[in-house]
C-alpha atoms as an extended CHARMM CRD file, in Angstrom:
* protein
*
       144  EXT
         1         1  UNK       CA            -13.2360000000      -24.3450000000      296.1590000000  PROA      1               0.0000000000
         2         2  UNK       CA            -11.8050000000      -21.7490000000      293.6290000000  PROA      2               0.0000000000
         3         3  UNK       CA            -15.5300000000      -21.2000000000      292.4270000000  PROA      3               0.0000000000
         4         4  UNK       CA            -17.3030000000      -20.2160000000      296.1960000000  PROA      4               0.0000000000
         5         5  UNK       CA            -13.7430000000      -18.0590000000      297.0260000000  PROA      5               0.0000000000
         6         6  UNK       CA            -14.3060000000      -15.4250000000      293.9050000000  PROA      6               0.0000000000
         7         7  UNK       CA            -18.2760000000      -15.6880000000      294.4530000000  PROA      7               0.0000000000
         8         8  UNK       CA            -18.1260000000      -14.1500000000      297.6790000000  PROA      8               0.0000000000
         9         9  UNK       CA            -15.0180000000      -12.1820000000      296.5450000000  PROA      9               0.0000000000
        10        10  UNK       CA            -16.8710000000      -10.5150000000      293.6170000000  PROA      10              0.0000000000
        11        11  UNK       CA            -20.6000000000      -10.1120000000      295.8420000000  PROA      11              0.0000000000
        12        12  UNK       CA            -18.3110000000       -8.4180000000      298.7580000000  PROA      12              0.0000000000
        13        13  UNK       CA            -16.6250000000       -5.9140000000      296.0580000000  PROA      13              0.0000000000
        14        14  UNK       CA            -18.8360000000       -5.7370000000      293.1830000000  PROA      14              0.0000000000
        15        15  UNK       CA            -22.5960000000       -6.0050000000      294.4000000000  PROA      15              0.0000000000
        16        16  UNK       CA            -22.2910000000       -2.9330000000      296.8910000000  PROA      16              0.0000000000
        17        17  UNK       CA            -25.8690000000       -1.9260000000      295.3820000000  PROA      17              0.0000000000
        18        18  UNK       CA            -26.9970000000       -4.7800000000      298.1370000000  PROA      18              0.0000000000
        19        19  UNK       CA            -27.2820000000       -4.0110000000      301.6680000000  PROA      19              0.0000000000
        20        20  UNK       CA            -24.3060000000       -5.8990000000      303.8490000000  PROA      20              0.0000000000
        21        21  UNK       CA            -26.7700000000       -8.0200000000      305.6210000000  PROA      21              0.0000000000
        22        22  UNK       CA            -28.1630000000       -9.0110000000      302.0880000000  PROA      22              0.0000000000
        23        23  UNK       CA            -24.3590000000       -9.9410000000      301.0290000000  PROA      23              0.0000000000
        24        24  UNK       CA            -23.6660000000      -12.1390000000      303.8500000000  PROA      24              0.0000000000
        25        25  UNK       CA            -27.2920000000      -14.1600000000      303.1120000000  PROA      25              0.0000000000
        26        26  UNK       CA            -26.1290000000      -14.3620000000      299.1160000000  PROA      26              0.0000000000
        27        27  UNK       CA            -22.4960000000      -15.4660000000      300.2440000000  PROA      27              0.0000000000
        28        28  UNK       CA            -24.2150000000      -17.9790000000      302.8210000000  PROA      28              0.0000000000
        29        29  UNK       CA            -26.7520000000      -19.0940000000      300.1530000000  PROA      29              0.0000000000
        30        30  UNK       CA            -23.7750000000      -19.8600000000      298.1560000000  PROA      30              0.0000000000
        31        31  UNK       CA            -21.2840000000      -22.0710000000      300.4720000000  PROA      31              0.0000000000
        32        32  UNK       CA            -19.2530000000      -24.6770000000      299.2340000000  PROA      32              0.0000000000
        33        33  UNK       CA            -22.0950000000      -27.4380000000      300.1940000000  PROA      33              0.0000000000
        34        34  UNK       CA            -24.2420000000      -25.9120000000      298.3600000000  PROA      34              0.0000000000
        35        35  UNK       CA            -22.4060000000      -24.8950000000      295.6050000000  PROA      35              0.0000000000
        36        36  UNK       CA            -21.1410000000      -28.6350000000      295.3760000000  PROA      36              0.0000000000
        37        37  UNK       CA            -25.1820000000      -29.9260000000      295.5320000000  PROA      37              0.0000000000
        38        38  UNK       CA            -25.8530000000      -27.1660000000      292.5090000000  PROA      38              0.0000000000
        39        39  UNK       CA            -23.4320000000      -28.7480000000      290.6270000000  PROA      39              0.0000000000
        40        40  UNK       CA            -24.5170000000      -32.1510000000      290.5920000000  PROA      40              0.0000000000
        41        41  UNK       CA            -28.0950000000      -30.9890000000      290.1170000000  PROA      41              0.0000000000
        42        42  UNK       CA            -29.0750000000      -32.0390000000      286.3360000000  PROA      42              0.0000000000
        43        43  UNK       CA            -31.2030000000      -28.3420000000      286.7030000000  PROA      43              0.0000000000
        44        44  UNK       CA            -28.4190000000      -26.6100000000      287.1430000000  PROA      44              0.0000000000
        45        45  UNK       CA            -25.7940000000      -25.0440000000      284.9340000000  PROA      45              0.0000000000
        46        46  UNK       CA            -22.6920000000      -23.8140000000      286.7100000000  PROA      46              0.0000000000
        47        47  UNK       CA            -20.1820000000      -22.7290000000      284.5660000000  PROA      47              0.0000000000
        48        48  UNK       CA            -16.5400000000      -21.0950000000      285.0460000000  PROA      48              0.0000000000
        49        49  UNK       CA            -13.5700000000      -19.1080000000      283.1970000000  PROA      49              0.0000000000
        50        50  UNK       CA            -10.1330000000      -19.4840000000      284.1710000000  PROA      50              0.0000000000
        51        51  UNK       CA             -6.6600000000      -18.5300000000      282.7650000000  PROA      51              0.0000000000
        52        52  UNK       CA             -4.2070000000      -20.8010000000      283.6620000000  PROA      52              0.0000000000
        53        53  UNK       CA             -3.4640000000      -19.3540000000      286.6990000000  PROA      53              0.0000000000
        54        54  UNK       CA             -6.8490000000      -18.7500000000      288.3290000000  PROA      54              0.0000000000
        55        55  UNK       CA            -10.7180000000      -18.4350000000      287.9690000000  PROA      55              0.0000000000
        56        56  UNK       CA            -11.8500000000      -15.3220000000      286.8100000000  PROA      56              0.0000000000
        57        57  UNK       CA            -15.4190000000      -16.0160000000      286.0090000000  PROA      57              0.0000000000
        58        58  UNK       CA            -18.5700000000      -17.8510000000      286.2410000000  PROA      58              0.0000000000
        59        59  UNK       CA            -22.0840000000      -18.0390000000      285.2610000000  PROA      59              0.0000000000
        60        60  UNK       CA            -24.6920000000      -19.6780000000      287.2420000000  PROA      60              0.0000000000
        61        61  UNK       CA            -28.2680000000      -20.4100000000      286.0580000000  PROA      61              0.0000000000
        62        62  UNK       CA            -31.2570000000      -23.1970000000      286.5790000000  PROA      62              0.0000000000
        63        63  UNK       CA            -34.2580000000      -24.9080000000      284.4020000000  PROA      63              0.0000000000
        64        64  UNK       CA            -37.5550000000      -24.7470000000      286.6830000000  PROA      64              0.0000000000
        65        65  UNK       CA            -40.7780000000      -27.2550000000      285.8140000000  PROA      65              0.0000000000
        66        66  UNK       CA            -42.4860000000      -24.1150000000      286.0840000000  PROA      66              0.0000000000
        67        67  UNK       CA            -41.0140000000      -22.6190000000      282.9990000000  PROA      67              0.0000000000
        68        68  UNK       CA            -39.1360000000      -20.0260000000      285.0740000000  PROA      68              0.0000000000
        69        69  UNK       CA            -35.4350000000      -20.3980000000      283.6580000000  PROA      69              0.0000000000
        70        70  UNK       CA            -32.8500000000      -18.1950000000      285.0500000000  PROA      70              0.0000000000
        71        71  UNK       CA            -29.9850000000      -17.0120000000      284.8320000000  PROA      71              0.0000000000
        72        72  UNK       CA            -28.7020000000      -15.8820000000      288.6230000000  PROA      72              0.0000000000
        73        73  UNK       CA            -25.3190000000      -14.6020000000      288.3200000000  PROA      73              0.0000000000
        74        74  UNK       CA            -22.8210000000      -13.7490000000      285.3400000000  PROA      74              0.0000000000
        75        75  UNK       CA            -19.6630000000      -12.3380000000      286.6650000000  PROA      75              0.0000000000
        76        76  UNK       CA            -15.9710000000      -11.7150000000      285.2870000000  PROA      76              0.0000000000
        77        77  UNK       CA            -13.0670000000      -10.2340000000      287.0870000000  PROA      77              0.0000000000
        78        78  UNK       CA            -12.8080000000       -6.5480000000      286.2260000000  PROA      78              0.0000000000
        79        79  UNK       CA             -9.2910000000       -7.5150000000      285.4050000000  PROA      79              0.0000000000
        80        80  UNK       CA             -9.9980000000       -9.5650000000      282.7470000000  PROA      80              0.0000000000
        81        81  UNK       CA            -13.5010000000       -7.7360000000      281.1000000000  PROA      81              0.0000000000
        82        82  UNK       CA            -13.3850000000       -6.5360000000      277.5430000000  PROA      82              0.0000000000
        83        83  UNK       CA            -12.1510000000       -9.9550000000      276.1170000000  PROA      83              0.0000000000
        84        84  UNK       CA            -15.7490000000      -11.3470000000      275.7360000000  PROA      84              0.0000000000
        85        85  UNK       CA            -14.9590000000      -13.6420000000      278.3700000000  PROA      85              0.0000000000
        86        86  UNK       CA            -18.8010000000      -12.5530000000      279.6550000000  PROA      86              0.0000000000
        87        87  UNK       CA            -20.1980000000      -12.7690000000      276.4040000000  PROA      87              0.0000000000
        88        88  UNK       CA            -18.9870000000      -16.3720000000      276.1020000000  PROA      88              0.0000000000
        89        89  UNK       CA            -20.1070000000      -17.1830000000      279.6780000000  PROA      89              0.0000000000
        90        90  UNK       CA            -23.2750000000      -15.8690000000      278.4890000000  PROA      90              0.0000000000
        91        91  UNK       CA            -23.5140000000      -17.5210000000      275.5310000000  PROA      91              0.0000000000
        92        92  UNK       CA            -22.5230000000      -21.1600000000      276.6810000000  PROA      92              0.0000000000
        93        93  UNK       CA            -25.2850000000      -20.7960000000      279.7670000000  PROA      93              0.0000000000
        94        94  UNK       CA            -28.2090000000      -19.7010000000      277.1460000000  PROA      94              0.0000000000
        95        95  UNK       CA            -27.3180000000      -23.0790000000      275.2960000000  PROA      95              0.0000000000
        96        96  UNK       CA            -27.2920000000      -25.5580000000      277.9410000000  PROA      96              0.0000000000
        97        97  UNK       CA            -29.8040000000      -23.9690000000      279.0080000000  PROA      97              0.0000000000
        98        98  UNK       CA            -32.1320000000      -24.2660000000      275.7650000000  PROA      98              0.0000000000
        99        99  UNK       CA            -30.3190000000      -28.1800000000      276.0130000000  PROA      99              0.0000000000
       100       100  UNK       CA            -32.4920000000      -28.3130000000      278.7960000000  PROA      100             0.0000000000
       101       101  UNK       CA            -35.8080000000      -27.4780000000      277.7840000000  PROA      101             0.0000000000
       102       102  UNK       CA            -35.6660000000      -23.8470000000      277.7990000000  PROA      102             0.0000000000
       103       103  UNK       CA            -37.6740000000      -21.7800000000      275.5300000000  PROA      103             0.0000000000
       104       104  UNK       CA            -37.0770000000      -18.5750000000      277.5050000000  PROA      104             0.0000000000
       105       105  UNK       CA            -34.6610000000      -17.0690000000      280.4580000000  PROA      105             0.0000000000
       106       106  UNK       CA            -34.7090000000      -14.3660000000      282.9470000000  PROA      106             0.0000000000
       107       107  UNK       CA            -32.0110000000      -12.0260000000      284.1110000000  PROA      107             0.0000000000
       108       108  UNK       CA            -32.2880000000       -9.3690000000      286.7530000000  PROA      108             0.0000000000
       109       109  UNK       CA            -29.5930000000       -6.7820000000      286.6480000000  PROA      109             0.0000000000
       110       110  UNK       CA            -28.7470000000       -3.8940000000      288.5900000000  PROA      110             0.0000000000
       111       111  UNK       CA            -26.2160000000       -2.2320000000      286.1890000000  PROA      111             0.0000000000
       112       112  UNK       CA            -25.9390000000       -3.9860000000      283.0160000000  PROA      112             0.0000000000
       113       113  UNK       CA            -29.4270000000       -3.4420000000      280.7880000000  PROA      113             0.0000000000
       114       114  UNK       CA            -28.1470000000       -2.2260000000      277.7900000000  PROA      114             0.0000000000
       115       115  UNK       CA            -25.6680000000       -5.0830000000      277.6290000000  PROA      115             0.0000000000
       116       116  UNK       CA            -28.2730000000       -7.8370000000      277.9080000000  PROA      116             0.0000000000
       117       117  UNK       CA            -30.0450000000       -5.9100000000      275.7910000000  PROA      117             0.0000000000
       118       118  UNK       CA            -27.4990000000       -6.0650000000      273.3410000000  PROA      118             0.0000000000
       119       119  UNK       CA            -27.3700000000       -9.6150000000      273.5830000000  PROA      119             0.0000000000
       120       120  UNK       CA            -31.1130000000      -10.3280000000      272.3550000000  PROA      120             0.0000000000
       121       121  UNK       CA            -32.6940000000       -9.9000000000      275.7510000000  PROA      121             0.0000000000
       122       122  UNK       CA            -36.0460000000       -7.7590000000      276.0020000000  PROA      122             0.0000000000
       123       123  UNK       CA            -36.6960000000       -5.6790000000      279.1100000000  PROA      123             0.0000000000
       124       124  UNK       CA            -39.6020000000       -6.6950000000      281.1120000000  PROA      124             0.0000000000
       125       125  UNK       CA            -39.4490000000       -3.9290000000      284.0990000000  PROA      125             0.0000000000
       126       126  UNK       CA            -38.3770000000       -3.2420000000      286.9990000000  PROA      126             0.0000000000
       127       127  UNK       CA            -38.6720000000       -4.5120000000      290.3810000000  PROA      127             0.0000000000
       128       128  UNK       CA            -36.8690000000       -5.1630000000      293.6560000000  PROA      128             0.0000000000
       129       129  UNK       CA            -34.7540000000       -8.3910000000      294.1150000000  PROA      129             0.0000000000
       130       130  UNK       CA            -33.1230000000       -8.7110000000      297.3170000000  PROA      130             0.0000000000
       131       131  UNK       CA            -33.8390000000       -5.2040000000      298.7200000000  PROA      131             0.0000000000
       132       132  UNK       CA            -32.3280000000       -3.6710000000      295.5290000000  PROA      132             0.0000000000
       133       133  UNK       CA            -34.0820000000       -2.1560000000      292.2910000000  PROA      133             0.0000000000
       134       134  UNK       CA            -33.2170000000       -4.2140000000      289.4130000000  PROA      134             0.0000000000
       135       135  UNK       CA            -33.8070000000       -4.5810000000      285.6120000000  PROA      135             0.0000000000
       136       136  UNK       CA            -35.7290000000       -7.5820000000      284.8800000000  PROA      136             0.0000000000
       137       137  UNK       CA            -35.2290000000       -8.7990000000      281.1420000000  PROA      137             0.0000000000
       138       138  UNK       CA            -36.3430000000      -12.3120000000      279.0580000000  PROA      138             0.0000000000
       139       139  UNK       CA            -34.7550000000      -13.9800000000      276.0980000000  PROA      139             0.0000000000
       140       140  UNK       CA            -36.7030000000      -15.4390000000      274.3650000000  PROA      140             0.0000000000
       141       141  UNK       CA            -35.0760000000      -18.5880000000      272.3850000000  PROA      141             0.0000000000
       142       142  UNK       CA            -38.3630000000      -18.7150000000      269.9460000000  PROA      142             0.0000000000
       143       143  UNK       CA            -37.4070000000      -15.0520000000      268.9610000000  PROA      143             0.0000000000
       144       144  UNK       CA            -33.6130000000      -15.5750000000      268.1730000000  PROA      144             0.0000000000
């Protein structure tokens, strides 16, 4: 599957801030099976971006009883950034996600604040998230 080839492609290359052991649990976490059960999971919102040639994106978030909606992972190809092909990743997982019941998401981020930030999420603090220091920010849909 096109989708679990460029996840662990772009945790291998792009999420060096996580130790290798760390990688190879997130890639692991993320196998085909598993990837497959996500998408069938009416929680779930999986979403890609492809030219016609190949994927270059996706977006990955979840609804939680608990209130705690997230959004996991948001990543484009650094060959293909700068044509809001994030933004609109973005933008299409913070509406299914409010679809779903969401009134607010979380994001951690290791490098990208100020972008989130830009796009009408608050910053929370900071914490550790898989052995790494990360950004932890909310949007609030009520606030919007």
């Amino acid at each position: 599957m096109a989708l679990q080839r460029l996840f662990a492609q772009a945790v291998r290359d792009h999420f060096d801030y996580f130790a290798p052991a760390v990688q190879q649990k997130i890639i692991a976490d993320h196998s085909l099976s598993r990837l497959a059960k996500a998408m069938v999971d009416s929680r779930r919102v999986i979403l890609v971006a492809r030219t016609p040639e190949k994927l270059i994106g996706y977006a990955v978030a979840a609804t939680s009883k608990t209130g705690l909606n997230q959004l996991f992972w948001l990543y484009v190809d650094p060959d293909f950034r700068g044509a809001n092909t994030g933004l609109s990743l973005l933008s299409r997982s913070l509406k299914h996600l409010r679809a779903k019941g969401a009134h607010e998401v979380w994001i951690a981020t290791h490098d990208y604040r100020k972008y989130y930030e830009r796009q009408g999420f608050t910053f929370i603090r900071k914490d550790i998230v898989h052995g790494a220091e990360m950004d932890i920010l909310s949007f609030n849909f009520r606030e919007q």
